[in-house]
C-alpha positions as CSV (number, residue, x, y, z in Angstrom):
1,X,22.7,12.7,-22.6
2,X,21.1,15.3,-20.8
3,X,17.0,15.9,-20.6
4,X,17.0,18.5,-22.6
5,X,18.6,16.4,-25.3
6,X,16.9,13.5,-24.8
7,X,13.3,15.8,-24.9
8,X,14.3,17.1,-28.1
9,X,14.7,13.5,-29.6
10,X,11.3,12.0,-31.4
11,X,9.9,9.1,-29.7
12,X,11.4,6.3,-32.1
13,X,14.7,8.3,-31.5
14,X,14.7,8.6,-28.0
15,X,13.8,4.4,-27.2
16,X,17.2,3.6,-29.8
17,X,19.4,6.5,-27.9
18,X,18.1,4.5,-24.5
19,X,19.9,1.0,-25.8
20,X,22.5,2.7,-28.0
21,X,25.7,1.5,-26.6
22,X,27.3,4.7,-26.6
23,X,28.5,5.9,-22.7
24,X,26.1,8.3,-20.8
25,X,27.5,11.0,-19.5
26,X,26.7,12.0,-15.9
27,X,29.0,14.3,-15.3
28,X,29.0,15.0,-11.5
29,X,25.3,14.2,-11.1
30,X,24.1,12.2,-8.2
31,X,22.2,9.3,-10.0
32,X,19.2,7.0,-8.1
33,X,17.6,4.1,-8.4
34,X,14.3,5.4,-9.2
35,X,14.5,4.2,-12.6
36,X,16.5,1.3,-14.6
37,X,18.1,4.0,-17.2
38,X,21.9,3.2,-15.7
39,X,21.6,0.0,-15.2
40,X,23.1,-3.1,-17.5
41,X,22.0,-6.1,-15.2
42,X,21.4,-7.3,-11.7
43,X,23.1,-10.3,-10.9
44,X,23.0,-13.2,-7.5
45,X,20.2,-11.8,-5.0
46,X,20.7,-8.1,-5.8
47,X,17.2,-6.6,-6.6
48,X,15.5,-3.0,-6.7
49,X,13.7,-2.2,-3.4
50,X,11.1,-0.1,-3.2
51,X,11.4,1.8,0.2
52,X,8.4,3.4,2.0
53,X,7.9,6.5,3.8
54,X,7.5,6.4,7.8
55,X,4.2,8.0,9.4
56,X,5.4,10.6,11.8
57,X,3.2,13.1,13.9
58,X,0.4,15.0,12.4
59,X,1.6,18.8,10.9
60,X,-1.8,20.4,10.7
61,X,-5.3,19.8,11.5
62,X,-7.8,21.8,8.7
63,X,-10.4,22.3,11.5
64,X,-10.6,26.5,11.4
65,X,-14.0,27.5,10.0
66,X,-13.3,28.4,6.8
67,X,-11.5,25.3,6.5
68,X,-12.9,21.5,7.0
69,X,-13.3,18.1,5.5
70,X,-12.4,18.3,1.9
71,X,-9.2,20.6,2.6
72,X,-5.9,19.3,0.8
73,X,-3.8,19.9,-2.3
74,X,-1.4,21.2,-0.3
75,X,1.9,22.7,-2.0
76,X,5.1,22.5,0.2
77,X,8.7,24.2,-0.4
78,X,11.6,25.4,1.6
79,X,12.0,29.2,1.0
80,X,15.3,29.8,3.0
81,X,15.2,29.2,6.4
82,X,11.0,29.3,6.2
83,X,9.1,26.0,5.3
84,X,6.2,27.4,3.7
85,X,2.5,25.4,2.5
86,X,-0.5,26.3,0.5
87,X,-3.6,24.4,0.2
88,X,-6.9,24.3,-0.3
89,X,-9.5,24.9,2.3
90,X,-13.2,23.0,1.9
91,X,-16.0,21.6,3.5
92,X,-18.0,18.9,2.8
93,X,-20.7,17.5,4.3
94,X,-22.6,14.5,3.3
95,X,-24.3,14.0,6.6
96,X,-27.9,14.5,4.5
97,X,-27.2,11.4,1.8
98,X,-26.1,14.3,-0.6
99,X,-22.8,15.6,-0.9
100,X,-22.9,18.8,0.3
101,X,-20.0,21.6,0.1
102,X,-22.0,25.1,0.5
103,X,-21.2,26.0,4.2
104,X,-18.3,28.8,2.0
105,X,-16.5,29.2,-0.5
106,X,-13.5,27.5,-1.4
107,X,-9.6,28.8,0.0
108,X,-6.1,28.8,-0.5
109,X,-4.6,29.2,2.5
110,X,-1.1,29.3,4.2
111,X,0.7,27.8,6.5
112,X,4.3,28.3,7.5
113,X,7.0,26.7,9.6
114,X,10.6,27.3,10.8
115,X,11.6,23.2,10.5
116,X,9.3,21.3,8.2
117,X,7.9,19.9,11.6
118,X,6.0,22.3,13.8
119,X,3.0,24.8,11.8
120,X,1.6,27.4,12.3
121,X,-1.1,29.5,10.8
122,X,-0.7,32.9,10.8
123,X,-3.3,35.6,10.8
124,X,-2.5,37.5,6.8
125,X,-5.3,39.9,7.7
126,X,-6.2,39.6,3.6
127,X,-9.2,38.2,3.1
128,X,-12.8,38.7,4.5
129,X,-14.3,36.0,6.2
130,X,-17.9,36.1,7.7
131,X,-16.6,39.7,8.9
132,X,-13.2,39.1,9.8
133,X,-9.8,38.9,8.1
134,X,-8.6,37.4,11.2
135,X,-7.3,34.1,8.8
136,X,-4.7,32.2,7.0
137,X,-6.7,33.0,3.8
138,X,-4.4,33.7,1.0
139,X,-6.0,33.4,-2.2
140,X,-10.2,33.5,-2.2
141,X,-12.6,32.1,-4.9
142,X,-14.4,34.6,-7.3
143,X,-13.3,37.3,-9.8
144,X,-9.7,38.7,-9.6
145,X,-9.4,40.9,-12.8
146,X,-11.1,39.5,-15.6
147,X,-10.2,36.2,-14.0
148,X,-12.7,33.9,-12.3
149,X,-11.1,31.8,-9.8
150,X,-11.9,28.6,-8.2
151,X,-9.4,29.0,-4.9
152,X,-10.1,25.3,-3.8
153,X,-7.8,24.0,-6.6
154,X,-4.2,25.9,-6.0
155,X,-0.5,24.8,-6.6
156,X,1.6,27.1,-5.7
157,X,5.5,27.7,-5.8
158,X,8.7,29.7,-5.8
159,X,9.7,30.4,-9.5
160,X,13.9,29.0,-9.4
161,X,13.9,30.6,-13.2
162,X,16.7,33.2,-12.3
163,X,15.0,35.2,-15.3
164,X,11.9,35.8,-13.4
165,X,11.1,39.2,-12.1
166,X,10.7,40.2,-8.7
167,X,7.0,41.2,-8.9
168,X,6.9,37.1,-10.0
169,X,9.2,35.3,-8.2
170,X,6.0,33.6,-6.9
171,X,3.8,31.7,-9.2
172,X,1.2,29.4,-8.6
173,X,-1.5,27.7,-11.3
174,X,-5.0,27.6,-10.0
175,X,-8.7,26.3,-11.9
176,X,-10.9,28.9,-13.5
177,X,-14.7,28.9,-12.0
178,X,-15.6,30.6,-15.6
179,X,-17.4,27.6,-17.3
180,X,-17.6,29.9,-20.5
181,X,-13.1,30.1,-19.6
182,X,-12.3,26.3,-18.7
183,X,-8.8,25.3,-17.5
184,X,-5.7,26.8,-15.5
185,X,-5.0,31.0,-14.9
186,X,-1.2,31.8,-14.3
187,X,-0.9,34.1,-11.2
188,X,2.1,35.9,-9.8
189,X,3.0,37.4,-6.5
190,X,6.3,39.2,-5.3
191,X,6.0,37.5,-1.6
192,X,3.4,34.9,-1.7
193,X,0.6,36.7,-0.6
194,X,-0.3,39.4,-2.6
195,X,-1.3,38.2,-6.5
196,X,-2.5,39.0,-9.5
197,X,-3.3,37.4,-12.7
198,X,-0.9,36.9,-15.3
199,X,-3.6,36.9,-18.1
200,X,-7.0,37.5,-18.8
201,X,-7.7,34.1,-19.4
202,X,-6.6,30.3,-18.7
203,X,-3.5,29.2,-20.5
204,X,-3.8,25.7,-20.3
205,X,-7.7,24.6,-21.4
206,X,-6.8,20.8,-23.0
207,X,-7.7,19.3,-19.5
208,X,-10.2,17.6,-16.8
209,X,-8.3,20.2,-14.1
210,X,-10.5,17.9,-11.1
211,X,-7.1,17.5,-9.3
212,X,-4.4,19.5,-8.1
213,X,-2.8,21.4,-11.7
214,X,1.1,22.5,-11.0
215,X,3.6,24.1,-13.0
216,X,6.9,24.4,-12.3
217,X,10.5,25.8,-13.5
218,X,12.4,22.9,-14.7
219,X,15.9,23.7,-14.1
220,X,17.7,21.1,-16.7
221,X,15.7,22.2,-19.9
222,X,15.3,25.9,-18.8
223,X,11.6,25.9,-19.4
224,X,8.2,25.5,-17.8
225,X,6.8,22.5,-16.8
226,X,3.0,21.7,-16.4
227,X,1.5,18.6,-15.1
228,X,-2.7,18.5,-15.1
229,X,-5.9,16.1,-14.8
230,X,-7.0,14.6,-18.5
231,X,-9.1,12.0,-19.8
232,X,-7.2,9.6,-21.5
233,X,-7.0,6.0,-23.1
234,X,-3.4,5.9,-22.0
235,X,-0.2,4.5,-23.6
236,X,1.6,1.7,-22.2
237,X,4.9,-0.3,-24.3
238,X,3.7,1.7,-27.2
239,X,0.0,0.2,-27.5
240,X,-3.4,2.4,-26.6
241,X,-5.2,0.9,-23.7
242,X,-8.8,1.1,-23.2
243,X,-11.2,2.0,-21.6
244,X,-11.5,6.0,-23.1
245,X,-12.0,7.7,-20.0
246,X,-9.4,7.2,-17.8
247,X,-7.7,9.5,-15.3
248,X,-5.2,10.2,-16.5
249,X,-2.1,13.2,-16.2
250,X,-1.1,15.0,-19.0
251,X,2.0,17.4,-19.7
252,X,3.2,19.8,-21.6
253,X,6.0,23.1,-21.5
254,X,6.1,27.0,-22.0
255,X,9.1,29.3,-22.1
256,X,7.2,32.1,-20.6
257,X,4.4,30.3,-18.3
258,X,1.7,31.6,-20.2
259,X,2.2,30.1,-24.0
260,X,1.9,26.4,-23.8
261,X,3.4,24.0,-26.7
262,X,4.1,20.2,-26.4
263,X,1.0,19.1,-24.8
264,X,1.9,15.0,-24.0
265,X,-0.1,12.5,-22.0
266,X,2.3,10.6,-20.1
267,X,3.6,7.2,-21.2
268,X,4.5,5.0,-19.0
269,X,7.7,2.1,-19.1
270,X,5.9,-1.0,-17.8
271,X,2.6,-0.2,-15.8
272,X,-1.1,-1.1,-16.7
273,X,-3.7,1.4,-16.7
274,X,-5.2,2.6,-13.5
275,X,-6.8,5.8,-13.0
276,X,-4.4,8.5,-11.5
277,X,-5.5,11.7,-9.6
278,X,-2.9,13.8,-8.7
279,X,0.5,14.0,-10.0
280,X,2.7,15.6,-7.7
281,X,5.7,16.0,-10.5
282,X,8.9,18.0,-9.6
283,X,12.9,17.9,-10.2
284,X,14.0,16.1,-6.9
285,X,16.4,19.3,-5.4
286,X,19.2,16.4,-4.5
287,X,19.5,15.4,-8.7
288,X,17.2,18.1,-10.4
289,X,17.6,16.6,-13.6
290,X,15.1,13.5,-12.3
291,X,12.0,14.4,-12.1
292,X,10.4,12.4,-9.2
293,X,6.1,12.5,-8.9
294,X,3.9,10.6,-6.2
295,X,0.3,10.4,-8.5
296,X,-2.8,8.9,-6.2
297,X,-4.1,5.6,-7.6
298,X,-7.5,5.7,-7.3
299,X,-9.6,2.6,-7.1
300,X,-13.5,1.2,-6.6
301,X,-13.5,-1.7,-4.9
302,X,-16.4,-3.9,-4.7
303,X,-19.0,-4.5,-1.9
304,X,-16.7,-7.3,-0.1
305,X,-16.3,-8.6,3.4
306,X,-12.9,-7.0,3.8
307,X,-14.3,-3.4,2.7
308,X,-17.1,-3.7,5.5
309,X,-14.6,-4.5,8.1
310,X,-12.3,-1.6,7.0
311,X,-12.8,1.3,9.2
312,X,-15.9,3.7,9.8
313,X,-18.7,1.4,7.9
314,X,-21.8,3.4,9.0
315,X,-19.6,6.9,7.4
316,X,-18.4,4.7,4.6
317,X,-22.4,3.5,4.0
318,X,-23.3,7.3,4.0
319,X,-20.9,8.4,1.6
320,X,-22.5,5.6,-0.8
321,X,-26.0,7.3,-0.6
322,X,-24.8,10.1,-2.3
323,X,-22.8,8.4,-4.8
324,X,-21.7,4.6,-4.7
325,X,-17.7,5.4,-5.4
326,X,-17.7,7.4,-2.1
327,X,-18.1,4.6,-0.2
328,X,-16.2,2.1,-2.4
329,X,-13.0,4.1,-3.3
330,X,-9.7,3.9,-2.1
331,X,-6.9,5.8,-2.7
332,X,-2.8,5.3,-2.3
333,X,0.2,6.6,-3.4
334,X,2.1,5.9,-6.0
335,X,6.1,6.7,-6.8
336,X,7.2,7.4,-10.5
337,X,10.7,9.2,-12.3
338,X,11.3,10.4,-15.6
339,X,14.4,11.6,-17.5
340,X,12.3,13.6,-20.2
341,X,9.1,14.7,-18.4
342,X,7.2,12.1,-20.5
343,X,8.4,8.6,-20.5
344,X,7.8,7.6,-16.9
345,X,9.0,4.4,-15.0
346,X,5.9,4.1,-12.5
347,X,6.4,1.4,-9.6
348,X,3.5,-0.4,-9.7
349,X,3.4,-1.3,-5.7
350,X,2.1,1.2,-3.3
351,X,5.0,3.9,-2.2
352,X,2.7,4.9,0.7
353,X,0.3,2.3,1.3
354,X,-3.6,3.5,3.7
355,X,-1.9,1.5,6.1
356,X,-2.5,0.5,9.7
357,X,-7.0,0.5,9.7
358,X,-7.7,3.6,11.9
359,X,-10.4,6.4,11.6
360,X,-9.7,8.5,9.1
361,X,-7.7,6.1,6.7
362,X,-9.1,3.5,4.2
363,X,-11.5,6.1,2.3
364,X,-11.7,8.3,-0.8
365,X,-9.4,10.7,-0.3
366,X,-6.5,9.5,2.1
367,X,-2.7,9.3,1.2
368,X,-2.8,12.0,-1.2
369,X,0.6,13.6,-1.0
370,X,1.6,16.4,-1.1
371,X,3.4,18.4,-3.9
372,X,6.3,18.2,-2.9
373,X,9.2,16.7,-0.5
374,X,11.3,19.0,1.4
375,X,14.5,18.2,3.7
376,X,14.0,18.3,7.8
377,X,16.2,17.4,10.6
378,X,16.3,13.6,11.9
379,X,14.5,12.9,14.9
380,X,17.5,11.2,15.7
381,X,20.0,13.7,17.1
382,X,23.3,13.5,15.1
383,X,22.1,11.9,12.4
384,X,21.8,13.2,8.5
385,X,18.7,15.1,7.9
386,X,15.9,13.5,6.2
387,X,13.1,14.0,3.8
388,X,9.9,15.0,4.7
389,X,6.4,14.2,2.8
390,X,3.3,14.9,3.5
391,X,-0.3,13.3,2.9
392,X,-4.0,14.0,3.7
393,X,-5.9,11.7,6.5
394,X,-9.4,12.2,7.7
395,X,-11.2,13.1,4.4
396,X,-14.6,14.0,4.2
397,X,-14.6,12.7,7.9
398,X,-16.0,15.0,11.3
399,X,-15.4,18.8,10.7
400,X,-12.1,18.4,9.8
401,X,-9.3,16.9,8.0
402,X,-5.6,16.2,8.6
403,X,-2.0,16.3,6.9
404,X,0.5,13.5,8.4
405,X,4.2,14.2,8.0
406,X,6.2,10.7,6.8
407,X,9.7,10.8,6.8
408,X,12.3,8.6,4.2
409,X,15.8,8.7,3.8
410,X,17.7,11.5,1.7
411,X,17.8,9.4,-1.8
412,X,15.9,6.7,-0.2
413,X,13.6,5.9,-3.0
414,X,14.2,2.9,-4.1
415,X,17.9,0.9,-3.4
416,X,19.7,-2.1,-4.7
417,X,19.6,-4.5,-2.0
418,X,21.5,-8.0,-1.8
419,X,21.0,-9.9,1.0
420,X,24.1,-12.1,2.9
421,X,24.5,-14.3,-0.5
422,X,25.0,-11.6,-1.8
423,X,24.5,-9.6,-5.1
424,X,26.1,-7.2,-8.2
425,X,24.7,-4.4,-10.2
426,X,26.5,-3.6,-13.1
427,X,26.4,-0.2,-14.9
428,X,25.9,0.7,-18.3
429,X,28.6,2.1,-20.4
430,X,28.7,5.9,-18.2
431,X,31.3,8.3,-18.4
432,X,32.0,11.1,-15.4
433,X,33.6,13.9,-14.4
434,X,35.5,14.2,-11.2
435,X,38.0,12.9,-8.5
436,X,35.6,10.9,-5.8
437,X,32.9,8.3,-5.6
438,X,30.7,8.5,-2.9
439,X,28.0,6.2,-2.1
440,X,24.7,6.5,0.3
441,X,24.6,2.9,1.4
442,X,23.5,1.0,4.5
443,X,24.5,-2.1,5.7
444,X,24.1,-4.6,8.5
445,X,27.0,-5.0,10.9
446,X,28.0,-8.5,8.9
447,X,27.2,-6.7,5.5
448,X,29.7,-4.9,2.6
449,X,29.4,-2.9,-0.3
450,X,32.3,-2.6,-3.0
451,X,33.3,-0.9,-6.0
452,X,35.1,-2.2,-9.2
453,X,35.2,0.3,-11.9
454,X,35.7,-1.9,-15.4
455,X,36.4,-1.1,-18.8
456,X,33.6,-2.0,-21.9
457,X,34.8,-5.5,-22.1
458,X,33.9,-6.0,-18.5
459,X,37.7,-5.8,-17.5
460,X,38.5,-4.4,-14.0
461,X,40.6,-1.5,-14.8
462,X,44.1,-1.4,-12.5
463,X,43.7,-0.3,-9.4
464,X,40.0,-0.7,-9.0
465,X,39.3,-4.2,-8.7
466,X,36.5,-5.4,-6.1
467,X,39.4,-7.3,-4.3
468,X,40.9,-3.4,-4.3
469,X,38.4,-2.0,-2.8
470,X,38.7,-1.2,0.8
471,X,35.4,-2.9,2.3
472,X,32.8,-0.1,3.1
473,X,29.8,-1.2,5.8
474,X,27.7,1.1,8.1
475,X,24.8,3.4,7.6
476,X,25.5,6.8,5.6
477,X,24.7,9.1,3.3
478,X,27.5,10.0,2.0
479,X,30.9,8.3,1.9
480,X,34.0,8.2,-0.1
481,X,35.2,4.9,-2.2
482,X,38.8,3.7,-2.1
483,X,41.0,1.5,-3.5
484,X,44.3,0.3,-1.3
485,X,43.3,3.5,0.4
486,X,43.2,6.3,-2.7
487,X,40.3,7.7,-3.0
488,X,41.6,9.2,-6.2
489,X,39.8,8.5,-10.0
490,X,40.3,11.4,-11.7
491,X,43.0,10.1,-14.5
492,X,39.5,7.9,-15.3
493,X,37.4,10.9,-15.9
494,X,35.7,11.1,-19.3
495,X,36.9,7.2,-20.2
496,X,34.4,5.4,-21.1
497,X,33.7,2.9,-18.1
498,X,31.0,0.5,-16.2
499,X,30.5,0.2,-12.5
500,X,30.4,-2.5,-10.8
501,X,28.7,-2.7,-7.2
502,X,29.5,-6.0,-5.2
503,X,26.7,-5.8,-1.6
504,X,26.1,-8.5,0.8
505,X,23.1,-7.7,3.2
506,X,23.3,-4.5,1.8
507,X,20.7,-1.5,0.2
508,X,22.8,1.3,-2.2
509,X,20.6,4.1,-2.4
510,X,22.6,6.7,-4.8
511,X,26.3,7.5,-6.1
512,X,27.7,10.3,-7.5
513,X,31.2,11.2,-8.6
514,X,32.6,14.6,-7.0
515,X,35.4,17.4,-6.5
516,X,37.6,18.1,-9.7
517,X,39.2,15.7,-12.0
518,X,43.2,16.7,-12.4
C-alpha cells in the first residue's frame, strides 16, 4: 500500500489495513527500521537499536553583527553540486535580568558550501544593514507587498514538484509580523535570493507558528506538505491526553501551496505527551515515501543538585530572572517516521542527546536540529558517504551562537541488532518487484547476517533457505544476497512472501530489492 493510499483511508480504516494480513507491496523501495510497519516478530536477542548521530566540527559560527545569540532555524539542502542553508539571524541579550532582543531586526540569511562541511557566507549585496549591504542577508523583516514579515522565523527549500514554475522553483514559508494577519505567508523565488509573496495574506492561520513552520513537496502523494507549532491536548493509542496546552505540531496538505485542507495534529504510535518545538519533517531522499522528522523535546526541570552542576550556573541563574524556564529548560532531539504524514512512530529515547557538559550545551535552546539531513563525504577516505545533520550550540550564550555538524550512517537510523547468541526478524507478508536483495548491514569480524525468504506458512521457499545462504559479514552499505551463489529472485517477484533475517553480533540497517524481475 502506498502513502497516498493509506492517507486516503479514514482512521478506523487505515489501523485494520495496518494488521490486515494481506501482503504489502514494496515494490523496489528501500525499507528502514525507523518504524515497526514491516515487521511480524523479533525473535532470540534481536532488538531495534536506536543509533545516534556523532558530533563532528563546528559548520558556522552566527557571530556577524546582524547575527548573534538567538540565531537558528536553519534549513539545509543539496542543490546540485551546492550545499546550501538558510536561517534565522537574532540577538538576544538578557544580560539586564530582562530578555532583551532589540539590538536589530530579525534575518534570514544564507550560507552556502561546496561539501556539506566547509561554509561560507557570501556577501548577496541585498539587503541594508546599518548602511551597508555588505551581508549574507537574504530575506529581512517588515512589509514585502501587502505582506508583513517576521524574517527570524524562515524554512526555506527547493520545490522537487516538477509542476512548479521557474519564477518558484524556490519556496520557503515564513511567520507574519501582522498581528491583525496571524500565521504562515508562502513566498517564491527563481534562485533563492530574490522573493516575493505568493499571496496577500498567510495561508496557514490555525497555529502557535513560535517554531520553525516548513512546507514541503511530498513526492509520494504529489501534494504539499506543512508541518507547524499548535497548542494541543494531543492523541496518543486513540485517547486525548491532558494537559490543553501542550506543544504540540500539527499538519495538514495543499495541492497548490497556498489552499490548505486536512489540517491533522499528529498522533503518535506509542509515546506520552511531552511538549515538542520544532518538527523538522521531510521524505528521507534515500526512501522518499518515509517521512523521517527530528522534533526538540522540550523540558523544565526542577531546581536540583544535578541542574546547578550542569554547565554555566551564574548564565543559567540570569536567564531565570527574566523568566524561570530560561534557566530550567532543556532541550534534545528527538527521531520520529511516518507512512501517512499523521500516524507517527516517535522513539521515545533521545536521538541526539545535550551530551558531553561543556559551555554552550545543557540550556534552552541546544540540539535543535536542523531541517533537514543532507549526504557528505566520509572522513574516512574510501569509505561510503554519510549523512550529515546539523544542530544549534551556544544559545542565548556570549555574542554568538553555533551550528555543529553530526554525522550517521546512510540508513543508520535505527537497526536490528543481535548480539553473538544471536537473533531473527521475521517480515510480514511483503510482496516485491525485482532480481536482487541488497542489505546495509555491519557486522563484527566473528558476526553473520543471513537471508531465508519463506512462503505464508513460514516455509523456506527452495533455494533460499538460511542454510542456502552464502554467509554475509563486514561493514557496508550496500551488498548483494545469495543463495549457493545466485543472486537471482526474480521468478519470486510479486509472490506473496516473508523475510527472514538470521544475525549474530550483527546491526541490519535497510534492504531493498533491485534491478528487473525476468
Amino acid at each position: 500500500m502506498t502513502r497516498r493510499q493509506f492517507a486516503q483511508l479514514p482512521a478506523a480504516a487505515a489501523a485494520l489495513a495496518q494488521n490486515f494480513p494481506q501482503p504489502i507491496n514494496i515494490a523496489q523501495r528501500r525499507e528502514l527500521f525507523v518504524d515497526r510497519h514491516l515487521i511480524d516478530r523479533l525473535s532470540g536477542s534481536a532488538t531495534l537499536r536506536l543509533h545516534h548521530p556523532q558530533p563532528r566540527e563546528i559548520a558556522l559560527v552566527h557571530d556577524a553583527p546582524w547575527e548573534g545569540t538567538g540565531s537558528g532555524y536553519h534549513s539545509i539542502f543539496q542543490d546540485g553540486g551546492l550545499y546550501r542553508m538558510y536561517y534565522k539571524a537574532y540577538h538576544i541579550d538578557i544580560s539586564s535580568g530582562k530578555m532583551r532582543a532589540d539590538s536589530h531586526p530579525g534575518f534570514c540569511c544564507y550560507a552556502e558550501s561546496d561539501d556539506g562541511i566547509h561554509w561560507r557566507k557570501p556577501n548577496l549585496n541585498l539587503h541594508d544593514f546599518r548602511g551597508s549591504k555588505a551581508n549574507n542577508i537574504v530575506l529581512a523583516s517588515g512589509p514585502m507587498g501587502k505582506a508583513n514579515l517576521d524574517a527570524a522565523h524562515p524554512a526555506v527549500f527547493k520545490d522537487a514538484n516538477p509542476a512548479a514554475p521557474a519564477h518558484a522553483r524556490y519556496k520557503a514559508t515564513v511567520r507574519s509580523d501582522d498581528k491583525k494577519a496571524h500565521g504562515l505567508i508562502a513566498l517564491q523565488s527563481p534562485d533563492g535570493f530574490h522573493w516575493t509573496p505568493m499571496s496577500e495574506s498567510p495561508v496557514i492561520t490555525n497555529g502557535a507558528f513560535d517554531s520553525q513552520n516548513l512546507a514541503f513537496w511530498d513526492p509520494a502523494t504529489n501534494q504539499y506538505r506543512a508541518y507547524w507549532r499548535a497548542f494541543t491536548g494531543g492523541v496518543t493509542n486513540g485517547e486525548t491526553w491532558k494537559p490543553e496546552g501542550l506543544r504540540a505540531i500539527r499538519t495538514g496538505t495543499s495541492p497548490d501551496f497556498l489552499h490548505w485542507k486536512q489540517s491533522d495534529d499528529l498522533r503518535y504510535v506509542d509515546s506520552p505527551a511531552e511538549q515538542l518545538y520544532t518538527n523538522q519533517v521531510k521524505p528521507y531522499h534515500r526512501a522518499p515515501h518515509l517521512l523521517i522528522g527530528f522534533p526538540t523535546r522540550y523540558l523544565e526541570r526542577d531546581t536540583h543538585p544535578s541542574l546547578e552542576a550542569l554547565p554555566e550556573p551564574d548564565h543559567r541563574q540570569q536567564r531565570s530572572t527574566a523568566s524561570r524556564r530560561y534557566g530550567t529548560a532543556i532541550t534534545e532531539a528527538l527521531l520520529m517516521a511516518s507512512r501517512d504524514g499523521v500516524l507517527f512512530h516517535r522513539w521515545n529515547e533521545a536521538f541526539l542527546r545535550p551530551g558531553a557538559e561543556r559551555p554552550g550545551t545543557w540550556n534552552y535552546g541546544h540540539q535543535y536540529i536542523g531541517w533537514h539531513l543532507v549526504e557528505t563525504k566520509s572522513n574516512l577516505p574510501g569509505a561510503p558517504n554519510e549523512l550529515s545533520l546539523y544542530a544549534s550550540e551556544s544559545y542565548w550564550t556570549g555574542d554568538s551562537s553555533e551550528v555543529r555538524r553530526y554525522s550517521l550512517r546512510l540508513d543508520g537510523f535505527v537497526s536490528v541488532n543481535a548480539g553473538y547468541n544471536g537473533g531473527d526478524l521475521l517480515t510480514r507478508a511483503l510482496r516485491f518487484d525485482g532480481g536482487n536483495l541488497n542489505l546495509n548491514f555491519a557486522t563484527s569480524a566473528a558476526g553473520a547476517v543471513r537471508v531465508e525468504l519463506q512462503d505464508l506458512q513460514g516455509r523456506p521457499l527452495p533455494g533460499f533457505s538460511a542454510a542456502e545462504c552464502d554467509e554475509l559479514f563486514g561493514d557496508t552499505v550496500h551488498r548483494t544476497v545469495t543463495w549457493k551463489g545466485s543472486a537471482d529472485v526474480s521468478k519470486l517477484a510479486n509472490t506473496p512472501i516473508k523475510i527472514r533475517f538470521v544475525l549474530k553480533d550483527a546491526d541490519l540497517y535497510a534492504y531493498q530489492f533491485t534491478g528487473a524481475a525476468k
